[in-house]
C-alpha positions, 0 to 999 in steps of 0.5 A: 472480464471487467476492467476498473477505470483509470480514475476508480484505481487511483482513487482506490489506491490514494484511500488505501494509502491515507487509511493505512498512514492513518492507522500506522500513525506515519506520515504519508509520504512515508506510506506513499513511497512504500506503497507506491514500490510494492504497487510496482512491484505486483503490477508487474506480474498482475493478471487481476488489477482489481485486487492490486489495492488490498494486496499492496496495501497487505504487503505495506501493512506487514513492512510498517509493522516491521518497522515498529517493531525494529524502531521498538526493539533498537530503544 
C-alpha cells in the first residue's frame, strides 16, 4: 500500500477546497470551515487516506447546495 506525502495531501485538499468555493460561488473561508469538519469527520474512520480528498469534498458539495437551496426557499 502506498501512502500519499504529507505535503501532496495538503495540497490536494487546499485544490478541492478553492475548486469547490469557485464553483459554488461562496467565499472561501466559508468552504474551508465546511471542509475542514467534514475532512475530521471521515479521517476518524479513514482506512484509505487517498480517497479523503473527493469524499470530503463530495459531502461539501451536497451541504453548500442545501444551503442554496434554504437560502432560496426563505426569499
Amino acid at each position: 500500500m502506498t501512502h500519499s506525502a504529507p505535503t501532496d495531501m495538503a495540497a490536494n485538499h487546499r485544490t478541492a477546497i478553492q475548486s469547490l468555493a469557485e464553483r459554488s460561488h461562496a467565499p472561501f473561508e466559508q468552504v474551508e470551515r465546511m471542509y475542514r469538519n467534514e475532512l475530521a469527520q471521515l479521517e476518524s474512520d479513514a482506512r484509505l487516506t487517498q480517497y479523503l480528498p473527493l469524499l470530503t469534498s463530495r459531502r461539501v458539495r451536497r451541504l453548500l447546495r442545501q444551503l442554496r437551496v434554504r437560502g432560496s426557499t426563505s426569499m
